[in-house]
PDB file of N, CA, C and O in Angstrom, chain B, residues numbered from 101:
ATOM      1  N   UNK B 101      16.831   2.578   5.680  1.00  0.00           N
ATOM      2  CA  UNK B 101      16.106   1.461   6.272  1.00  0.00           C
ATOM      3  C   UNK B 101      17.104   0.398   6.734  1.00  0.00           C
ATOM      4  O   UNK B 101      18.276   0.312   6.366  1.00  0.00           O
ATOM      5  N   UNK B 102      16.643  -0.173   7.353  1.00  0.00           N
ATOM      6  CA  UNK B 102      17.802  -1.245   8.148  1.00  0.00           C
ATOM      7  C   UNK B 102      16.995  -2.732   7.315  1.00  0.00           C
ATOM      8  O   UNK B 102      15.971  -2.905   6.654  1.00  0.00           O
ATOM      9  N   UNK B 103      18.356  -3.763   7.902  1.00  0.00           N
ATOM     10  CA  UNK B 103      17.675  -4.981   7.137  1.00  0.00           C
ATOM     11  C   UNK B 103      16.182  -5.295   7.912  1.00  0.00           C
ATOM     12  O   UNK B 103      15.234  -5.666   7.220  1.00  0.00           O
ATOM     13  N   UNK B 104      16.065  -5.164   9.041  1.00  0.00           N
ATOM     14  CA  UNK B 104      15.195  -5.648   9.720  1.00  0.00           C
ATOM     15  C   UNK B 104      13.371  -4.947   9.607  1.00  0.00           C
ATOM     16  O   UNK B 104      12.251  -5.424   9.788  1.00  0.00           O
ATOM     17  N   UNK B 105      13.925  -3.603   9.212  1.00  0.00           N
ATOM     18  CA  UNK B 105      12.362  -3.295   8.346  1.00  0.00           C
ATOM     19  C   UNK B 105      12.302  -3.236   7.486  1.00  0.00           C
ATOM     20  O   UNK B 105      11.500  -2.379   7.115  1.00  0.00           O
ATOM     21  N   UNK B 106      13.050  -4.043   6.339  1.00  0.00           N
ATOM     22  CA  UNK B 106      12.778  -4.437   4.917  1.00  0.00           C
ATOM     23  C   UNK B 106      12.491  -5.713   5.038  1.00  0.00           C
ATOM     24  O   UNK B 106      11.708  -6.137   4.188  1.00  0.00           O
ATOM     25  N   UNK B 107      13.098  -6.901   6.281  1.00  0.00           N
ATOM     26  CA  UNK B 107      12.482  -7.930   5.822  1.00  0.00           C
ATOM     27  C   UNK B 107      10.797  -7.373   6.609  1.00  0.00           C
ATOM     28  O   UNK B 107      10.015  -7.616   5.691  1.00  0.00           O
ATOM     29  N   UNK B 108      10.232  -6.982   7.394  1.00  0.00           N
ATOM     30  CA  UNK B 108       9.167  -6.616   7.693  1.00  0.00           C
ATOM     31  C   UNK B 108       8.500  -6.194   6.973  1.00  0.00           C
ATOM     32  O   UNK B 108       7.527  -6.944   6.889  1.00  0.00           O
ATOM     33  N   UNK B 109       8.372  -5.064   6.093  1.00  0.00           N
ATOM     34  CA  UNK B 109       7.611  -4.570   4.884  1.00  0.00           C
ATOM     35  C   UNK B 109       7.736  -5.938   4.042  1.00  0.00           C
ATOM     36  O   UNK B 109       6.710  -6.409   3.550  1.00  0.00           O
ATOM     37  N   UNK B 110       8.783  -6.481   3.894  1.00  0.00           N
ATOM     38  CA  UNK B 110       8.346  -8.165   3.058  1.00  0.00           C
ATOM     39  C   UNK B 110       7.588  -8.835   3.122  1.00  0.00           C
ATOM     40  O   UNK B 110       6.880  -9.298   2.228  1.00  0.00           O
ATOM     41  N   UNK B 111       7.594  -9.104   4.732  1.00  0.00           N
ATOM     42  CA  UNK B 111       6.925  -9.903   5.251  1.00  0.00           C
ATOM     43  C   UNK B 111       5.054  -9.757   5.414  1.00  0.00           C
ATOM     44  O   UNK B 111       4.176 -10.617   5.483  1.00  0.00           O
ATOM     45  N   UNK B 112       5.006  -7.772   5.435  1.00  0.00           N
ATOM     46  CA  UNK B 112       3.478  -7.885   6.117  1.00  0.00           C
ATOM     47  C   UNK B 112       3.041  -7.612   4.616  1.00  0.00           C
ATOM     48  O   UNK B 112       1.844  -7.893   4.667  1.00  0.00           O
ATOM     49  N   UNK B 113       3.360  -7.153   3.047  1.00  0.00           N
ATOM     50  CA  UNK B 113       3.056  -7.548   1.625  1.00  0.00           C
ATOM     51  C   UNK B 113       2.760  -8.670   1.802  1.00  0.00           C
ATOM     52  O   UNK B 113       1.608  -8.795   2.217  1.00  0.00           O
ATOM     53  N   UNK B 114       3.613 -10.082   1.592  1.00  0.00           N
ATOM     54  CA  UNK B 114       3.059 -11.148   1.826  1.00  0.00           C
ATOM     55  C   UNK B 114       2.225 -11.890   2.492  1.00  0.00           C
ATOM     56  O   UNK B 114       2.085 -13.071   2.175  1.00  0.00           O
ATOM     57  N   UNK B 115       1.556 -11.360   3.484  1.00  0.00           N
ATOM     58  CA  UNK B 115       0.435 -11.498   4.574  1.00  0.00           C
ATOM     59  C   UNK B 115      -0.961 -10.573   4.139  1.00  0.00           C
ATOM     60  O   UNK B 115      -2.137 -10.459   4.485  1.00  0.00           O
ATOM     61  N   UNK B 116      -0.350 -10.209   3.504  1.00  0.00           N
ATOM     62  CA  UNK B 116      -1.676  -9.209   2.541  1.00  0.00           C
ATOM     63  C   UNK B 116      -2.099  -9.861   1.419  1.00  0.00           C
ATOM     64  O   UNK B 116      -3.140 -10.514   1.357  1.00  0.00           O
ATOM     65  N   UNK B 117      -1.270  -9.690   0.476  1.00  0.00           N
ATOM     66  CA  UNK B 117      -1.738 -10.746  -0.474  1.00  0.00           C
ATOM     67  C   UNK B 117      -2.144 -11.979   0.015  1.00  0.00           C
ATOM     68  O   UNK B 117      -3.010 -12.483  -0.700  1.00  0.00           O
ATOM     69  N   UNK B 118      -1.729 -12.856   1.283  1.00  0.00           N
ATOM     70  CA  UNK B 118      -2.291 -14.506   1.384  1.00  0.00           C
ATOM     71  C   UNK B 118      -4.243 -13.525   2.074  1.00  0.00           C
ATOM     72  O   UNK B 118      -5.396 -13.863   1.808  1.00  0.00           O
ATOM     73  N   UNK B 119      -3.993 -12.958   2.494  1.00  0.00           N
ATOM     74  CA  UNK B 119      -5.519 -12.424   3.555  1.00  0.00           C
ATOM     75  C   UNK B 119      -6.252 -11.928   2.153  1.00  0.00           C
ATOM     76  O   UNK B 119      -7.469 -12.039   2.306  1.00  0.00           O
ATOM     77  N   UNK B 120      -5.886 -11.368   0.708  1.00  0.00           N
ATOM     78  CA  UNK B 120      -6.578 -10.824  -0.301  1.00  0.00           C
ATOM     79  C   UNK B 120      -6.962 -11.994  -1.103  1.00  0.00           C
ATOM     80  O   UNK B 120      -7.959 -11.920  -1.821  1.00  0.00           O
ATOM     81  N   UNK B 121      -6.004 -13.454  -1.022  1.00  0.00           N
ATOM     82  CA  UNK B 121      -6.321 -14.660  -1.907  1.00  0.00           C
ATOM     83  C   UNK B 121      -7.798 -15.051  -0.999  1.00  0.00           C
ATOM     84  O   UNK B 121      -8.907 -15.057  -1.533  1.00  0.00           O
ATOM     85  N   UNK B 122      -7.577 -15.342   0.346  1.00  0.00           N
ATOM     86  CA  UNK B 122      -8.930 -16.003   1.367  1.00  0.00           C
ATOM     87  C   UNK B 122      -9.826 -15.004   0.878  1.00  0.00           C
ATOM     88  O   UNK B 122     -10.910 -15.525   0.616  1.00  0.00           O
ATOM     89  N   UNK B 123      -9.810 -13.980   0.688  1.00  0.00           N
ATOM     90  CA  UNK B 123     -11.121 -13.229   0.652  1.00  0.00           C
ATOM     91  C   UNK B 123     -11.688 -13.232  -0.671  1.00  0.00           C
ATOM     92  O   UNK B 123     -12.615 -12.505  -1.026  1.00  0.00           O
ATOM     93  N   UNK B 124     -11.113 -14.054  -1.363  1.00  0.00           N
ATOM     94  CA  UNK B 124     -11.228 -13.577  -2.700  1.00  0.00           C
ATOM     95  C   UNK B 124     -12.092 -14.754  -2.705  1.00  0.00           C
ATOM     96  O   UNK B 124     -13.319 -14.670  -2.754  1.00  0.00           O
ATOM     97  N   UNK B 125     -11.160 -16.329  -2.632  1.00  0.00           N
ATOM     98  CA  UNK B 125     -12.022 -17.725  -2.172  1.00  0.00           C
ATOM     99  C   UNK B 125     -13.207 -17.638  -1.501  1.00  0.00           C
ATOM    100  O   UNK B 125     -14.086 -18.445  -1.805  1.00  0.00           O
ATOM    101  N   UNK B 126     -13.392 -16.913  -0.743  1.00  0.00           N
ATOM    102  CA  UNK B 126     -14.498 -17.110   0.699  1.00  0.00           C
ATOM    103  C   UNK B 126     -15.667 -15.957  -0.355  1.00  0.00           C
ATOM    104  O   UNK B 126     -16.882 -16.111  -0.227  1.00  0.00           O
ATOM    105  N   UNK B 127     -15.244 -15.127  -1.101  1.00  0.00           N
ATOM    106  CA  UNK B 127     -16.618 -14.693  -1.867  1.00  0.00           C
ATOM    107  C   UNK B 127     -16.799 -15.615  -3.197  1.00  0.00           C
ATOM    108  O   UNK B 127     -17.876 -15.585  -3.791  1.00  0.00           O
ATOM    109  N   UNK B 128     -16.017 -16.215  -3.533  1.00  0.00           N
ATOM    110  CA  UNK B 128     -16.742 -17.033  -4.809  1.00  0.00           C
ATOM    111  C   UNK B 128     -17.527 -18.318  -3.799  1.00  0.00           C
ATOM    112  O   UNK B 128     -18.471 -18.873  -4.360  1.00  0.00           O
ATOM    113  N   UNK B 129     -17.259 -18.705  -2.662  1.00  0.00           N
ATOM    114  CA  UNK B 129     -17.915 -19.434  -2.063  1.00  0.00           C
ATOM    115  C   UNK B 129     -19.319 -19.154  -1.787  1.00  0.00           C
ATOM    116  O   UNK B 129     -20.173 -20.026  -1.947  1.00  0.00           O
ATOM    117  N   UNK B 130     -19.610 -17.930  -1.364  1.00  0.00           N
ATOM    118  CA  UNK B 130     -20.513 -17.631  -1.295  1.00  0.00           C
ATOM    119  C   UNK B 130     -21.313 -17.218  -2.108  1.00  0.00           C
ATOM    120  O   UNK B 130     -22.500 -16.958  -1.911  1.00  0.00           O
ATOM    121  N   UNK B 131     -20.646 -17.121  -3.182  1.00  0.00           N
ATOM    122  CA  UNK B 131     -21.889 -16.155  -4.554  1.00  0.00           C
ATOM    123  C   UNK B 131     -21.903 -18.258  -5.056  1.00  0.00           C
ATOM    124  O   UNK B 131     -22.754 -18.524  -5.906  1.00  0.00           O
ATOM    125  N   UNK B 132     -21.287 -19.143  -4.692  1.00  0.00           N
ATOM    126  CA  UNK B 132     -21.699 -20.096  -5.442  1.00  0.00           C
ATOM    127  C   UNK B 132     -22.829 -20.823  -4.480  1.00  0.00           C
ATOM    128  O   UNK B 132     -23.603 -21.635  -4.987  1.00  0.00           O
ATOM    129  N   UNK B 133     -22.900 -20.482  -2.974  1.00  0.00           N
ATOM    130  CA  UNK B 133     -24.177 -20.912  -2.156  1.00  0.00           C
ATOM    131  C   UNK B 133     -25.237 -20.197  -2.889  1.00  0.00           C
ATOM    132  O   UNK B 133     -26.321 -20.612  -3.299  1.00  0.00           O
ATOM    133  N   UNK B 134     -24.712 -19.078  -2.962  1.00  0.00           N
ATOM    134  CA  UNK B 134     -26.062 -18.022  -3.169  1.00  0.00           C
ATOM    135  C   UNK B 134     -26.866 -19.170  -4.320  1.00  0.00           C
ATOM    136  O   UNK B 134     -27.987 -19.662  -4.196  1.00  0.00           O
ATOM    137  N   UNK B 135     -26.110 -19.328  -5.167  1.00  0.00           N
ATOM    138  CA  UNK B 135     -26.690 -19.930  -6.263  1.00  0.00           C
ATOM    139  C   UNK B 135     -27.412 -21.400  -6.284  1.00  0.00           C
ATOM    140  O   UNK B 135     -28.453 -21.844  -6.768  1.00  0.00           O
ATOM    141  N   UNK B 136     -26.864 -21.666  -5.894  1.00  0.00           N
ATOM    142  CA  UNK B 136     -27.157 -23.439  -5.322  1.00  0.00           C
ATOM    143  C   UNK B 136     -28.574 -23.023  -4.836  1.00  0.00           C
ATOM    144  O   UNK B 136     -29.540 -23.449  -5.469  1.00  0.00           O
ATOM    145  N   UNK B 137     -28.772 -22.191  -3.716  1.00  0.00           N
ATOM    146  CA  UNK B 137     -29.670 -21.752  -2.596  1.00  0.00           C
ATOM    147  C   UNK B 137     -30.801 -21.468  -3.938  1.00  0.00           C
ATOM    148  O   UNK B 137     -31.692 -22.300  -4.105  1.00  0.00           O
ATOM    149  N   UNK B 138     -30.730 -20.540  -4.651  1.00  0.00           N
ATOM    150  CA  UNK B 138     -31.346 -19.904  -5.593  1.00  0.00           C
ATOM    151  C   UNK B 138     -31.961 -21.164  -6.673  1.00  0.00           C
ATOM    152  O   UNK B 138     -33.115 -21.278  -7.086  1.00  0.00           O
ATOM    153  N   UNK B 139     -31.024 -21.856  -6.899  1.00  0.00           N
ATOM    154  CA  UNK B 139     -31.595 -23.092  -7.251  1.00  0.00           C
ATOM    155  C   UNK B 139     -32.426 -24.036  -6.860  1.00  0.00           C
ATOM    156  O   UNK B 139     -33.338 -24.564  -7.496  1.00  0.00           O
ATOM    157  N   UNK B 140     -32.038 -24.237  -5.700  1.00  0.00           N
ATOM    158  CA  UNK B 140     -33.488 -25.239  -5.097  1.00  0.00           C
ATOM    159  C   UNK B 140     -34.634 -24.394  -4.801  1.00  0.00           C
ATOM    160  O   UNK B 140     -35.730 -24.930  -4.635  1.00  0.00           O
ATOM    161  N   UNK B 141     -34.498 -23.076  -4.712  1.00  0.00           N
ATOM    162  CA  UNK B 141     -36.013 -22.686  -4.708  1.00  0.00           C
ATOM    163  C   UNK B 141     -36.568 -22.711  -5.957  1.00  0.00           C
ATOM    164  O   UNK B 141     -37.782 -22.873  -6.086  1.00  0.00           O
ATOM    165  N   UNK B 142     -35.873 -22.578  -6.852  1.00  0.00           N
ATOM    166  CA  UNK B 142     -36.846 -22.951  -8.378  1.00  0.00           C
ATOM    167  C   UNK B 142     -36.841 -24.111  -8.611  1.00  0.00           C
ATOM    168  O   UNK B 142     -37.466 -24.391  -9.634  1.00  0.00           O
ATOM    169  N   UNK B 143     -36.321 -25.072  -8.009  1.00  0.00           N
ATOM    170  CA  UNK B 143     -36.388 -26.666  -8.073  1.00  0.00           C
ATOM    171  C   UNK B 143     -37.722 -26.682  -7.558  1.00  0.00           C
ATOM    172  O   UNK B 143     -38.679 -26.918  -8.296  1.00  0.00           O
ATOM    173  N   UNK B 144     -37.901 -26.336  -5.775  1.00  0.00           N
ATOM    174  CA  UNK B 144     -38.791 -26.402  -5.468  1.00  0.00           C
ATOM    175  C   UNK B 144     -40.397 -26.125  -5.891  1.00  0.00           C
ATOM    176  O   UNK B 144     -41.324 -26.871  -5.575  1.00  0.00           O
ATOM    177  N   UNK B 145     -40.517 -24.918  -6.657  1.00  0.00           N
ATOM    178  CA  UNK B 145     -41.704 -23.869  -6.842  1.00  0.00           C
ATOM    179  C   UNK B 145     -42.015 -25.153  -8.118  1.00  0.00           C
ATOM    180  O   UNK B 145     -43.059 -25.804  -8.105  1.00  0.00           O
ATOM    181  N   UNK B 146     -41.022 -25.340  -9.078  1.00  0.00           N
ATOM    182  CA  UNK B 146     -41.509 -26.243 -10.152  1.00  0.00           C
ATOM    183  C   UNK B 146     -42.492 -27.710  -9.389  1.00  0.00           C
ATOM    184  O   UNK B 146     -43.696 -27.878  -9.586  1.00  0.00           O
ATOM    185  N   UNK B 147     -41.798 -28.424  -8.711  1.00  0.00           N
ATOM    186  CA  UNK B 147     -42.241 -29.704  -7.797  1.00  0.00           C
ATOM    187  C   UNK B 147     -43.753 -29.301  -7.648  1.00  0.00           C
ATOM    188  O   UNK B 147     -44.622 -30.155  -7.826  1.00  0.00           O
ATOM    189  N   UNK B 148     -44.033 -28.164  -7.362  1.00  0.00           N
ATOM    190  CA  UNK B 148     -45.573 -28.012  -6.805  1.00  0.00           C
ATOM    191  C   UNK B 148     -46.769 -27.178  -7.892  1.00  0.00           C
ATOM    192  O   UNK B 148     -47.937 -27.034  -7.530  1.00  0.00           O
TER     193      UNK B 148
END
């Protein structure tokens, strides 16, 4: 391998792992809407 596709295999690991951290964030985001969401409808149903 030459230096130049080892720093590349460096480089696209590290672009994987940052794209596996966002995806990881962007689903606890959403399982915590889910919930919120899930919440005001039993907020709601109680109110009436």
């Amino acid at each position: 391998m030459t230096l130049l596709e080892i720093l590349y295999a460096g480089q696209e690991i590290y672009e994987r792992r940052a794209y596996q951290r966002f995806r990881d964030l962007e689903r606890t985001a959403k399982k915590s809407k889910k919930q919120k969401g899930m919440q005001d409808k039993a907020d709601r149903k109680e109110a009436f």
